[in-house]
PDB file of N, CA, C and O in Angstrom:
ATOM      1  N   UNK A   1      91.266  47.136  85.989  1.00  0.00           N
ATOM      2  CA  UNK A   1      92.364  46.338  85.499  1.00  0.00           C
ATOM      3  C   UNK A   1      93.372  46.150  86.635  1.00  0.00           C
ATOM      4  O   UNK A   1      93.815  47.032  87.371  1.00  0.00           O
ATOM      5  N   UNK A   2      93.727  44.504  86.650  1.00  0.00           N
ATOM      6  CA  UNK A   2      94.970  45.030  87.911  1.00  0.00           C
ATOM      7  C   UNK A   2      96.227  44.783  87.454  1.00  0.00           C
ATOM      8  O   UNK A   2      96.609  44.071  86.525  1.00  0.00           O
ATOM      9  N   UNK A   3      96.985  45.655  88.443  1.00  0.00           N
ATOM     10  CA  UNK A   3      98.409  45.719  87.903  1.00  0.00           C
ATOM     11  C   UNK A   3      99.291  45.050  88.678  1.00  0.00           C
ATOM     12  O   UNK A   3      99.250  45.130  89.906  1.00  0.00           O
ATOM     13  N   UNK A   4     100.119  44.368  88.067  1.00  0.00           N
ATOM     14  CA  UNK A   4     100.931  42.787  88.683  1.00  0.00           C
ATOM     15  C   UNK A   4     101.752  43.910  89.963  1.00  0.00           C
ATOM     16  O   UNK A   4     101.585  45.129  89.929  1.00  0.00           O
ATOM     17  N   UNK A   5     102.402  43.388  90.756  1.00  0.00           N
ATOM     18  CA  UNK A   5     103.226  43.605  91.940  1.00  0.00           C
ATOM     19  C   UNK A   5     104.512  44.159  90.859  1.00  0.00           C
ATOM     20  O   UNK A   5     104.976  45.089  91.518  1.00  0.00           O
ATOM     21  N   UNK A   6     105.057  44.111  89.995  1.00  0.00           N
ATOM     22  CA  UNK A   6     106.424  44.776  89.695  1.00  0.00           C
ATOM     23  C   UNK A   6     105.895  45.709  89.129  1.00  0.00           C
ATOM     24  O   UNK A   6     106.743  46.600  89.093  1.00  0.00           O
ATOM     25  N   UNK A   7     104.864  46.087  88.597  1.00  0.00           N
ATOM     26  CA  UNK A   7     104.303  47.410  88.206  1.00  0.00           C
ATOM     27  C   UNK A   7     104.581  48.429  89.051  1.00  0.00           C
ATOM     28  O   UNK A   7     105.356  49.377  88.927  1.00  0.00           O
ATOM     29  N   UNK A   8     103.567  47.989  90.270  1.00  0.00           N
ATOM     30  CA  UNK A   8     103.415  48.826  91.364  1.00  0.00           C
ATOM     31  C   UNK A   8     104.796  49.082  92.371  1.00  0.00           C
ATOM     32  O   UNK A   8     104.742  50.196  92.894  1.00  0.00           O
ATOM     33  N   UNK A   9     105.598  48.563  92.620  1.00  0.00           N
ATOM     34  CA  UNK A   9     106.668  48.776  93.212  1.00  0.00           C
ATOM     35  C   UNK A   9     108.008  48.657  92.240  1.00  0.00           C
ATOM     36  O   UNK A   9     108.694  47.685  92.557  1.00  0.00           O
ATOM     37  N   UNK A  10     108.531  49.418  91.140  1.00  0.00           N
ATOM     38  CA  UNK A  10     109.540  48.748  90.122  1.00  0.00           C
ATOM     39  C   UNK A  10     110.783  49.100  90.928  1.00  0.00           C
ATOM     40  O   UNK A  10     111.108  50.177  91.427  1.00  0.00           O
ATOM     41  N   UNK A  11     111.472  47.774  90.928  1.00  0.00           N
ATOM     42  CA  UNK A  11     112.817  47.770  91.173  1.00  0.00           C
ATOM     43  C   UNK A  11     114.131  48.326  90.149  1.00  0.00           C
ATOM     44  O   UNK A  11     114.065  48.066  88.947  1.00  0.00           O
ATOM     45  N   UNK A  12     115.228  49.042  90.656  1.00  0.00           N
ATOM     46  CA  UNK A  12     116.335  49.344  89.912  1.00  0.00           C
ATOM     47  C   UNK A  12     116.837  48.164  89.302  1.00  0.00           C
ATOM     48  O   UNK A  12     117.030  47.123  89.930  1.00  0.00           O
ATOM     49  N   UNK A  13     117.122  48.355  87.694  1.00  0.00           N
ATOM     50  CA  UNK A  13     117.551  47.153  87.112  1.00  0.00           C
ATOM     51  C   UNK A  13     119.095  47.141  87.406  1.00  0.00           C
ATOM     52  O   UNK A  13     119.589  48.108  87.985  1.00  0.00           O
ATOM     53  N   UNK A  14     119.661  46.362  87.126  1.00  0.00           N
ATOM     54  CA  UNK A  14     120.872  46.027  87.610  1.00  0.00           C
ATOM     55  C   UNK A  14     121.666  47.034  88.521  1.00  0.00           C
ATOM     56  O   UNK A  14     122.737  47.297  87.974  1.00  0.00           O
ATOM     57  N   UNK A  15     121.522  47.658  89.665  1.00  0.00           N
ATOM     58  CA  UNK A  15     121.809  48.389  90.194  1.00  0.00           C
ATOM     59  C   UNK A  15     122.569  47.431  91.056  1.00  0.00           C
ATOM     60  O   UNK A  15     122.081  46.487  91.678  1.00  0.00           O
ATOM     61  N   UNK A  16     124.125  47.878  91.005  1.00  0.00           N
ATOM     62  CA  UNK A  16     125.399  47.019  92.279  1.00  0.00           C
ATOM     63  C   UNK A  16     124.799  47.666  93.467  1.00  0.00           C
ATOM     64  O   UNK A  16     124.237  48.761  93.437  1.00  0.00           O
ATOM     65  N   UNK A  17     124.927  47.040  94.349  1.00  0.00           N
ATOM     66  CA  UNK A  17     124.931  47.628  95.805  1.00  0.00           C
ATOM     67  C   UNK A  17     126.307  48.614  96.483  1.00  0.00           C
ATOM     68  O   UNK A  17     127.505  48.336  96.534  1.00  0.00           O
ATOM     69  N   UNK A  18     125.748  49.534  96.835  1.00  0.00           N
ATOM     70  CA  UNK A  18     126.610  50.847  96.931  1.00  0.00           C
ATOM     71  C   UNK A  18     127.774  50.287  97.968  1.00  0.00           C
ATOM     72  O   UNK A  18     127.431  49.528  98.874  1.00  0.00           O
ATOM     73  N   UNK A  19     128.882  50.602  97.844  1.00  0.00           N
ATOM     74  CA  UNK A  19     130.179  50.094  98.559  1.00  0.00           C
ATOM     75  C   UNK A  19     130.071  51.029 100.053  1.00  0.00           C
ATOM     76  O   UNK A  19     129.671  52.193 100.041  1.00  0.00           O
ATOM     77  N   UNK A  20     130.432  50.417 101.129  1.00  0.00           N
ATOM     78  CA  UNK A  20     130.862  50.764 102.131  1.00  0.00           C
ATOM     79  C   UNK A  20     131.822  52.192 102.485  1.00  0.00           C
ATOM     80  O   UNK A  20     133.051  52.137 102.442  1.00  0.00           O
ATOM     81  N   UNK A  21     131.356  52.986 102.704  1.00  0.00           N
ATOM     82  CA  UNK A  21     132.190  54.752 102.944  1.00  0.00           C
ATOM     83  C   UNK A  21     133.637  54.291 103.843  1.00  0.00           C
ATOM     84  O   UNK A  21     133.416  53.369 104.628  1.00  0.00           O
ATOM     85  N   UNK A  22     134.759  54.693 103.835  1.00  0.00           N
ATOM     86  CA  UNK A  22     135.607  54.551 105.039  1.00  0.00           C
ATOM     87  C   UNK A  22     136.423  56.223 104.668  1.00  0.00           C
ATOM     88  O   UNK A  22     136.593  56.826 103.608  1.00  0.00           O
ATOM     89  N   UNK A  23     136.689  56.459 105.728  1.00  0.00           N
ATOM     90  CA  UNK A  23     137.501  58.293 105.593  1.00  0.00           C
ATOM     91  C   UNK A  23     139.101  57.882 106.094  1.00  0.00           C
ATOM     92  O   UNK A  23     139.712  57.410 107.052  1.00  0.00           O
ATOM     93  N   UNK A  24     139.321  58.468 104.601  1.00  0.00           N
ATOM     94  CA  UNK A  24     141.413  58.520 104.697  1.00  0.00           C
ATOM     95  C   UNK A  24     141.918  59.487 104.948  1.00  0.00           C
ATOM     96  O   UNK A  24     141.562  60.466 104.293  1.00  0.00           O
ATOM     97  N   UNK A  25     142.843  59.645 105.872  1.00  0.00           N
ATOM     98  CA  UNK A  25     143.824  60.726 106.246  1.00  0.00           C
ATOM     99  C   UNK A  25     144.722  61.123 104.464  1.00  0.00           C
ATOM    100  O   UNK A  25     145.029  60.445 103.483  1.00  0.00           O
ATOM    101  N   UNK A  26     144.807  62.129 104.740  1.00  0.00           N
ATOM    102  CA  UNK A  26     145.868  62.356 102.837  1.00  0.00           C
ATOM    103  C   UNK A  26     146.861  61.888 102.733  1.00  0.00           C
ATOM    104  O   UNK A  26     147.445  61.886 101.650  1.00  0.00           O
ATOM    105  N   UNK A  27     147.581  61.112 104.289  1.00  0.00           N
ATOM    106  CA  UNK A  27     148.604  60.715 104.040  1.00  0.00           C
ATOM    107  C   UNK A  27     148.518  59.416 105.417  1.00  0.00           C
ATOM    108  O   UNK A  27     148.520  59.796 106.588  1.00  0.00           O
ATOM    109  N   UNK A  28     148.465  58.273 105.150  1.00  0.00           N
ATOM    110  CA  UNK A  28     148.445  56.873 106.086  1.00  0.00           C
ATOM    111  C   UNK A  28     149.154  56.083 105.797  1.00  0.00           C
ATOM    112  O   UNK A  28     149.630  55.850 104.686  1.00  0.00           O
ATOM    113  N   UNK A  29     149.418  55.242 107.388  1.00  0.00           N
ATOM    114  CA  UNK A  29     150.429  54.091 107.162  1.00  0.00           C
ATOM    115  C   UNK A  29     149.853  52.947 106.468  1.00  0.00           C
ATOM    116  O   UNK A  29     148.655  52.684 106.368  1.00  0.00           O
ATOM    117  N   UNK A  30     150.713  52.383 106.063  1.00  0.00           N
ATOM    118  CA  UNK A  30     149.968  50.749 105.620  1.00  0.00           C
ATOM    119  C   UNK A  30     149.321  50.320 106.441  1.00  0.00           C
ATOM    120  O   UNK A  30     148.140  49.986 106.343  1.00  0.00           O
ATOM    121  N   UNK A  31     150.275  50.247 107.732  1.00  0.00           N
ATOM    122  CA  UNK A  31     148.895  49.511 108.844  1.00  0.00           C
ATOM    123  C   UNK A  31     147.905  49.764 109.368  1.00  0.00           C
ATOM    124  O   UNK A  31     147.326  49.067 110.201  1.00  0.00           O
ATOM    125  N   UNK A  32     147.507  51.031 108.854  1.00  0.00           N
ATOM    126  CA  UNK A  32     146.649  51.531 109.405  1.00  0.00           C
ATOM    127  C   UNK A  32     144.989  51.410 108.085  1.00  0.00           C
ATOM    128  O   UNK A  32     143.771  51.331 108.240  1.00  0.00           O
ATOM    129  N   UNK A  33     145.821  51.457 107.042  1.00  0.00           N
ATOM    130  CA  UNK A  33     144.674  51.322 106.224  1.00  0.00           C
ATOM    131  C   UNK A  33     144.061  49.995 106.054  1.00  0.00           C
ATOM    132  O   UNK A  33     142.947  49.701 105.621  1.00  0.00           O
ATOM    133  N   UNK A  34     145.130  49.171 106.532  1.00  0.00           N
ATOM    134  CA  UNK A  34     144.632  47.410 106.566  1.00  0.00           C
ATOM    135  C   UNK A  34     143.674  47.039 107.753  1.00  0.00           C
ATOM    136  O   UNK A  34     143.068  45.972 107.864  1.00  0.00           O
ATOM    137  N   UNK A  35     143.634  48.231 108.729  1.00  0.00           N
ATOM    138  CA  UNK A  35     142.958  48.068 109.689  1.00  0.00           C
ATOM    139  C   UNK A  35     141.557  48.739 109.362  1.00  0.00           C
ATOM    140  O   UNK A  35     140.456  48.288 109.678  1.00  0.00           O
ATOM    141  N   UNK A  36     141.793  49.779 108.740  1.00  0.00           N
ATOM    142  CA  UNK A  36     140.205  50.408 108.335  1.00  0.00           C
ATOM    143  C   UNK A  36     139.632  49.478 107.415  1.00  0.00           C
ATOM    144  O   UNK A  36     138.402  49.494 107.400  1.00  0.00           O
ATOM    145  N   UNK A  37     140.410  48.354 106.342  1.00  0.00           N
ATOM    146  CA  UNK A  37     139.775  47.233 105.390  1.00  0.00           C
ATOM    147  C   UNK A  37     139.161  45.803 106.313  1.00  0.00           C
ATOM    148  O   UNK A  37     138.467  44.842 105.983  1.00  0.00           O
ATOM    149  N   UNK A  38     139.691  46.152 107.378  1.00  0.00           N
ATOM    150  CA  UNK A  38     139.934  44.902 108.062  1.00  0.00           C
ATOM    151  C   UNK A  38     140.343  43.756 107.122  1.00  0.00           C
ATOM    152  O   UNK A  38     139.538  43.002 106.574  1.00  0.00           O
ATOM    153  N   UNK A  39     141.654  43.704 106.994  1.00  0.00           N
ATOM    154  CA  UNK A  39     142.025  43.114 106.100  1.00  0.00           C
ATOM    155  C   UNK A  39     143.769  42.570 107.169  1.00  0.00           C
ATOM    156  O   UNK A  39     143.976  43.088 108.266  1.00  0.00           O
ATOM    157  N   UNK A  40     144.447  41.862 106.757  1.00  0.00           N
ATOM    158  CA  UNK A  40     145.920  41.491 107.458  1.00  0.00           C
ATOM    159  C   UNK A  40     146.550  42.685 106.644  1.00  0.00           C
ATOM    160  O   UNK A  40     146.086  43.011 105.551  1.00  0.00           O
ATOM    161  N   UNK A  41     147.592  43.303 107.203  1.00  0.00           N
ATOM    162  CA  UNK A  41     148.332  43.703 106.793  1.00  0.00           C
ATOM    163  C   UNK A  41     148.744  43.190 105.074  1.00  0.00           C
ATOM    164  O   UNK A  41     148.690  43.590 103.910  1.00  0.00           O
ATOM    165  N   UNK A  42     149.244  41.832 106.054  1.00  0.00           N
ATOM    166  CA  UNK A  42     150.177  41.305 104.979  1.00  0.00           C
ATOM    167  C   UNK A  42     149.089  41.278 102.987  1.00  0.00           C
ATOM    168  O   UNK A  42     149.410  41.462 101.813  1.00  0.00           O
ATOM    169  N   UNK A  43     148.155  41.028 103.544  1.00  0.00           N
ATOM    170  CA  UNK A  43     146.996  40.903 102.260  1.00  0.00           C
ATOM    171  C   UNK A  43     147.217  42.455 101.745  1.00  0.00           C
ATOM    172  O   UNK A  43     147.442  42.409 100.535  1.00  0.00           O
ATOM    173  N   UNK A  44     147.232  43.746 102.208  1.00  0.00           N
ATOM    174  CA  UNK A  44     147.472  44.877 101.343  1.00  0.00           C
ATOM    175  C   UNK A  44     148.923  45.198 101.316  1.00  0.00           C
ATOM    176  O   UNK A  44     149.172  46.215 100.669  1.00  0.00           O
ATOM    177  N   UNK A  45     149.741  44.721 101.742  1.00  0.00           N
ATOM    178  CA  UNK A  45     151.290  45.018 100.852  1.00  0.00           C
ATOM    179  C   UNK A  45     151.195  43.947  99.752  1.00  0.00           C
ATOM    180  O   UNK A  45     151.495  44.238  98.594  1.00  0.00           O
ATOM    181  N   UNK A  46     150.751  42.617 100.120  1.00  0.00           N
ATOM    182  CA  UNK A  46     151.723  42.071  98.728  1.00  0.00           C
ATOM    183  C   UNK A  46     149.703  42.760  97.603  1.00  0.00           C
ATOM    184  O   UNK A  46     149.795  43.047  96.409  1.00  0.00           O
ATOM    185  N   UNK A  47     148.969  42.809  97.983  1.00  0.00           N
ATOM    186  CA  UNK A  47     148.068  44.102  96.945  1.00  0.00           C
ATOM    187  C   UNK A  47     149.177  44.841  96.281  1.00  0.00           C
ATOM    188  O   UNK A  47     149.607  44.680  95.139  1.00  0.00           O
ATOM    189  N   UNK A  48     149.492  45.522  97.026  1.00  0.00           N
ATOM    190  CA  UNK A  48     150.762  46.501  96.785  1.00  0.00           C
ATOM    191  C   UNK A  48     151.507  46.568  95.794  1.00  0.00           C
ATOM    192  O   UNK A  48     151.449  47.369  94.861  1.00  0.00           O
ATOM    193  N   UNK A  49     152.459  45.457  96.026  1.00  0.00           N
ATOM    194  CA  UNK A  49     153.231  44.664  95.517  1.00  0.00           C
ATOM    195  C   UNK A  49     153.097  44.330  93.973  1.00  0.00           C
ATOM    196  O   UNK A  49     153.919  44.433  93.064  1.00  0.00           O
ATOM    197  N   UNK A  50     151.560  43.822  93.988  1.00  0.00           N
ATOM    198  CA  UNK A  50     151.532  43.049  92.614  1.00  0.00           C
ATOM    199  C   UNK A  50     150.869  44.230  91.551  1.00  0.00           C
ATOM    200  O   UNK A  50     150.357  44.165  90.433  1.00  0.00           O
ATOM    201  N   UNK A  51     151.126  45.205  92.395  1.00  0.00           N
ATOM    202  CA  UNK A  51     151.115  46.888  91.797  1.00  0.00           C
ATOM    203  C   UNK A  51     152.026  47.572  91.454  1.00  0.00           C
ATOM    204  O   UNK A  51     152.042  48.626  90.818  1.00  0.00           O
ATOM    205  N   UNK A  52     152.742  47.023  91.839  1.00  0.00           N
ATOM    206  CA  UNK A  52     153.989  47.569  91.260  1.00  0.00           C
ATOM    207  C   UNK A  52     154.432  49.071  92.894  1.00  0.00           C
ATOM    208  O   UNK A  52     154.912  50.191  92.718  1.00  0.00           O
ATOM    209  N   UNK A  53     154.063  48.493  94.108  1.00  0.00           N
ATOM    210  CA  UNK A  53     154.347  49.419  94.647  1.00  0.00           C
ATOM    211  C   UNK A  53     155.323  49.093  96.063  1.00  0.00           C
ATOM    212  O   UNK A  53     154.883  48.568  97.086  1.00  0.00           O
ATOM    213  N   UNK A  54     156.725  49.534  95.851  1.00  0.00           N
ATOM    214  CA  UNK A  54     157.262  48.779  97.200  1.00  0.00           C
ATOM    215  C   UNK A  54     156.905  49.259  98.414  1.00  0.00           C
ATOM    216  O   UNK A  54     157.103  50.465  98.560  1.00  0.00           O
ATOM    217  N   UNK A  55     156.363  48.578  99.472  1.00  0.00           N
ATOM    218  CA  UNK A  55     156.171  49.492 100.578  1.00  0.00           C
ATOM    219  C   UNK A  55     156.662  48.236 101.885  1.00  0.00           C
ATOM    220  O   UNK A  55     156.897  47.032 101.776  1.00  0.00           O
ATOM    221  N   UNK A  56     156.673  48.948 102.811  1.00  0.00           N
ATOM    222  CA  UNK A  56     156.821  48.161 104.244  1.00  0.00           C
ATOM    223  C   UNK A  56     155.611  48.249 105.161  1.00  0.00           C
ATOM    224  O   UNK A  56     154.516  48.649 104.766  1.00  0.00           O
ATOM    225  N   UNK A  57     155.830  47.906 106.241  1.00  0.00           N
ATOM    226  CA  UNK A  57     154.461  48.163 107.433  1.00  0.00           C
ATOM    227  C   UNK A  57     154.378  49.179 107.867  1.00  0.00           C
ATOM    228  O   UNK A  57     153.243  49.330 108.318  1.00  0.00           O
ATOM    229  N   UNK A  58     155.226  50.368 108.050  1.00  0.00           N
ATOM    230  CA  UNK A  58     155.217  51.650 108.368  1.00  0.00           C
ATOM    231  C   UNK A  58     155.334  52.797 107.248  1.00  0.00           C
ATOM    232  O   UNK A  58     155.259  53.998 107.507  1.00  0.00           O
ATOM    233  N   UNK A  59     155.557  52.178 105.780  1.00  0.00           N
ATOM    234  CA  UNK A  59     155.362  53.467 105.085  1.00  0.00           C
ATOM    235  C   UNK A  59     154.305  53.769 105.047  1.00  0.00           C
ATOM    236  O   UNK A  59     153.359  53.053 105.376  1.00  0.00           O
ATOM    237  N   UNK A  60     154.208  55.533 104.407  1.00  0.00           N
ATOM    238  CA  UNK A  60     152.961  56.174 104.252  1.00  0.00           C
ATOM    239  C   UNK A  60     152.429  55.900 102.667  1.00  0.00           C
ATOM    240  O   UNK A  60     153.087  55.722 101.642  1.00  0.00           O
ATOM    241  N   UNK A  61     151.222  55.934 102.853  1.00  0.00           N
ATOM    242  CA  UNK A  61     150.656  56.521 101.711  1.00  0.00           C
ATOM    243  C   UNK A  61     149.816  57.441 101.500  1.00  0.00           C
ATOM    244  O   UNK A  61     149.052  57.894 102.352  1.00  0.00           O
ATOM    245  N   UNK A  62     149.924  57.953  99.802  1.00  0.00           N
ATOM    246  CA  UNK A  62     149.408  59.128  99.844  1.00  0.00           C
ATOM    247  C   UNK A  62     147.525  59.124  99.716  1.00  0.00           C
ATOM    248  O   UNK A  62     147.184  57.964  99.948  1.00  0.00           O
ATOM    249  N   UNK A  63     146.560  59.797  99.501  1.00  0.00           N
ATOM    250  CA  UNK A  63     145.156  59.425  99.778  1.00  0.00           C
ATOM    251  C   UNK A  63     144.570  58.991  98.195  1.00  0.00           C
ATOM    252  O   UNK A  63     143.427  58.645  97.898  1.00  0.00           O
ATOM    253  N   UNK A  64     145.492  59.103  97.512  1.00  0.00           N
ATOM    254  CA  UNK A  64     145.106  58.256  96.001  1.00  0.00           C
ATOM    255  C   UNK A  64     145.238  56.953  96.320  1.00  0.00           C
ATOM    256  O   UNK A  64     144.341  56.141  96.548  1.00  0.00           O
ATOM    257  N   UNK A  65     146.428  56.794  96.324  1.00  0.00           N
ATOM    258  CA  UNK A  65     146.689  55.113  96.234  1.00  0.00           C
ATOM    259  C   UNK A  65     145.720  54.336  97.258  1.00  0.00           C
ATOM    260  O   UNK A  65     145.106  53.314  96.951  1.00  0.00           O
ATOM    261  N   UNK A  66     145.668  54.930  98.457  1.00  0.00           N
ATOM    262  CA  UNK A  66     145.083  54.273  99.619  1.00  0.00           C
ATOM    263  C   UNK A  66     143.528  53.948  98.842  1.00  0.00           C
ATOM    264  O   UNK A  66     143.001  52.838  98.911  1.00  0.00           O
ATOM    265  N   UNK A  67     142.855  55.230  98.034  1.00  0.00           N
ATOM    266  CA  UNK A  67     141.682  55.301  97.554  1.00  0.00           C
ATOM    267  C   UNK A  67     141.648  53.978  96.633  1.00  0.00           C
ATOM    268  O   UNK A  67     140.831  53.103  96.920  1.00  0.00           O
ATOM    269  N   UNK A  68     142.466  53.818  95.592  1.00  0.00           N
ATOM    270  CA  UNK A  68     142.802  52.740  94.629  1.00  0.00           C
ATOM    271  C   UNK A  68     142.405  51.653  95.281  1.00  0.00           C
ATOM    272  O   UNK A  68     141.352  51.047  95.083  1.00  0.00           O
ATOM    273  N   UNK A  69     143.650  51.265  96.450  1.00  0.00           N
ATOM    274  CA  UNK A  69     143.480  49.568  97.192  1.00  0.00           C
ATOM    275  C   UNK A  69     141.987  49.829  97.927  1.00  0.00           C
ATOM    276  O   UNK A  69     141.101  49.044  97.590  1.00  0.00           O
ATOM    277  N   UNK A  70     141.672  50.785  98.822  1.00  0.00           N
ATOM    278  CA  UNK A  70     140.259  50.490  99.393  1.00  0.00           C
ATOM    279  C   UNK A  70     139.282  50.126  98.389  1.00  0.00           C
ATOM    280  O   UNK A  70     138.366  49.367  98.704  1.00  0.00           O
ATOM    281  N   UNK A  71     139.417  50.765  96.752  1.00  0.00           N
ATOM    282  CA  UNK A  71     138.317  50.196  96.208  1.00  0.00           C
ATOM    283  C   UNK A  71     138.690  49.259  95.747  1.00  0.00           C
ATOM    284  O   UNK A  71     137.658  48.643  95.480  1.00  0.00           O
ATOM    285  N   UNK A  72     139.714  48.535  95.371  1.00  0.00           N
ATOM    286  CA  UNK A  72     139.603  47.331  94.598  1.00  0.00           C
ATOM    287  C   UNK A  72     139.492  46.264  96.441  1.00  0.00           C
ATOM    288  O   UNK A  72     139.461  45.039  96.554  1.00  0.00           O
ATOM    289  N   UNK A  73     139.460  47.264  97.525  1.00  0.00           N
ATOM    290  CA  UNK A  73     139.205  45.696  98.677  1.00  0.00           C
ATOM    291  C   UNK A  73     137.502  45.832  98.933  1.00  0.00           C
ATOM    292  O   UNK A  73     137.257  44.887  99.684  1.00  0.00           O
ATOM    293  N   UNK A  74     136.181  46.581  98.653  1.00  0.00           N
ATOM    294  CA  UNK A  74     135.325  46.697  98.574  1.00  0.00           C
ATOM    295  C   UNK A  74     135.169  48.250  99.382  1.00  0.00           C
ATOM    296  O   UNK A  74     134.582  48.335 100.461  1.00  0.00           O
ATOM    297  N   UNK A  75     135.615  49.118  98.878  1.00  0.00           N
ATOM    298  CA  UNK A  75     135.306  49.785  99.962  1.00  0.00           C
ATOM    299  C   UNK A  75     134.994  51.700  99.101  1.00  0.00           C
ATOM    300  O   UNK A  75     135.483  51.869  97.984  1.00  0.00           O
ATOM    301  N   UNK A  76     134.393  52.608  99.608  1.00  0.00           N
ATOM    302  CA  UNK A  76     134.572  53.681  99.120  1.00  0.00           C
ATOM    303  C   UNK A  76     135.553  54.287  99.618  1.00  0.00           C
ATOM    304  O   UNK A  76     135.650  53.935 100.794  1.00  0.00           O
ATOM    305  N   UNK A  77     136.361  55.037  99.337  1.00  0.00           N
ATOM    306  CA  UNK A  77     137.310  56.328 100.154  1.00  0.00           C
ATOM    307  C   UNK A  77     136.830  57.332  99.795  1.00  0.00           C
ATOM    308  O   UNK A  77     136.541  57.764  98.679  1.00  0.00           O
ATOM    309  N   UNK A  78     136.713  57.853 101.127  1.00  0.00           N
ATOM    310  CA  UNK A  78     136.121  59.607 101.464  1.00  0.00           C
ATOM    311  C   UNK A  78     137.304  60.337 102.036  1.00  0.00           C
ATOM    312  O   UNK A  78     137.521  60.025 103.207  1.00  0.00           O
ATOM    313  N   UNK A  79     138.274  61.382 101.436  1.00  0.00           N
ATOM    314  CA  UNK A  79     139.367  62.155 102.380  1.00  0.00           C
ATOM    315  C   UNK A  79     138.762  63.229 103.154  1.00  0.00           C
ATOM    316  O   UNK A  79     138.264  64.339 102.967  1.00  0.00           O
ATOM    317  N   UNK A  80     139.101  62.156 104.413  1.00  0.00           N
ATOM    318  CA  UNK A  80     139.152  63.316 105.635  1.00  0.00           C
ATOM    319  C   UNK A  80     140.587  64.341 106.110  1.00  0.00           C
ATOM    320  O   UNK A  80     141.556  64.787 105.495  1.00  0.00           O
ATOM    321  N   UNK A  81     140.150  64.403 107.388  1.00  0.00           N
ATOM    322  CA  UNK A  81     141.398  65.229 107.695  1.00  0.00           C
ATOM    323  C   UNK A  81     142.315  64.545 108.236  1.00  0.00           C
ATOM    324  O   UNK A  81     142.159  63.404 108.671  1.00  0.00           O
ATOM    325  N   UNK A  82     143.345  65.181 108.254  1.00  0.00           N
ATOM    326  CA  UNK A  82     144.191  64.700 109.150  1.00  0.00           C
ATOM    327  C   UNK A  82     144.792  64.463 110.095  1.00  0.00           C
ATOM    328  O   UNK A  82     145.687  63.618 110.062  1.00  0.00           O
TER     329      UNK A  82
END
């Protein structure tokens, strides 16, 4: 009997494709995390922003929030050191 090609090799059904790893300090500047998104600055403050979070180009953040915006910009956060 033969068995069709998706038999023999079965693919994951709806499986997303796993997001990109990036490692956060516990505590980073804005500009610095816009640089690990490669993203403008300006695109993760007003993110920020429409979060309800005031920040500038040199405040810090803490490794939650940073975790939050990296995943909603495609990304995983892994905390490294600092």
């Amino acid at each position: 009997m033969f068995m069709l090609e998706q038999e023999l090799n079965p693919q994951p059904e709806n499986t997303p494709p796993s997001k990109p790893e990036i490692m956060l300090s516990p505590v980073m500047k804005v500009t610095d995390l816009a640089e690990l998104l490669h993203q403008p600055v300006t695109e993760v403050i007003r993110y920020l922003l429409k979060n309800g979070v005031l920040v500038t180009l040199n405040d810090n953040l803490d490794f939650e929030t940073a975790a939050i915006v990296a995943d909603d910009f495609g990304y995983k956060a892994v905390l490294g050191e600092e």
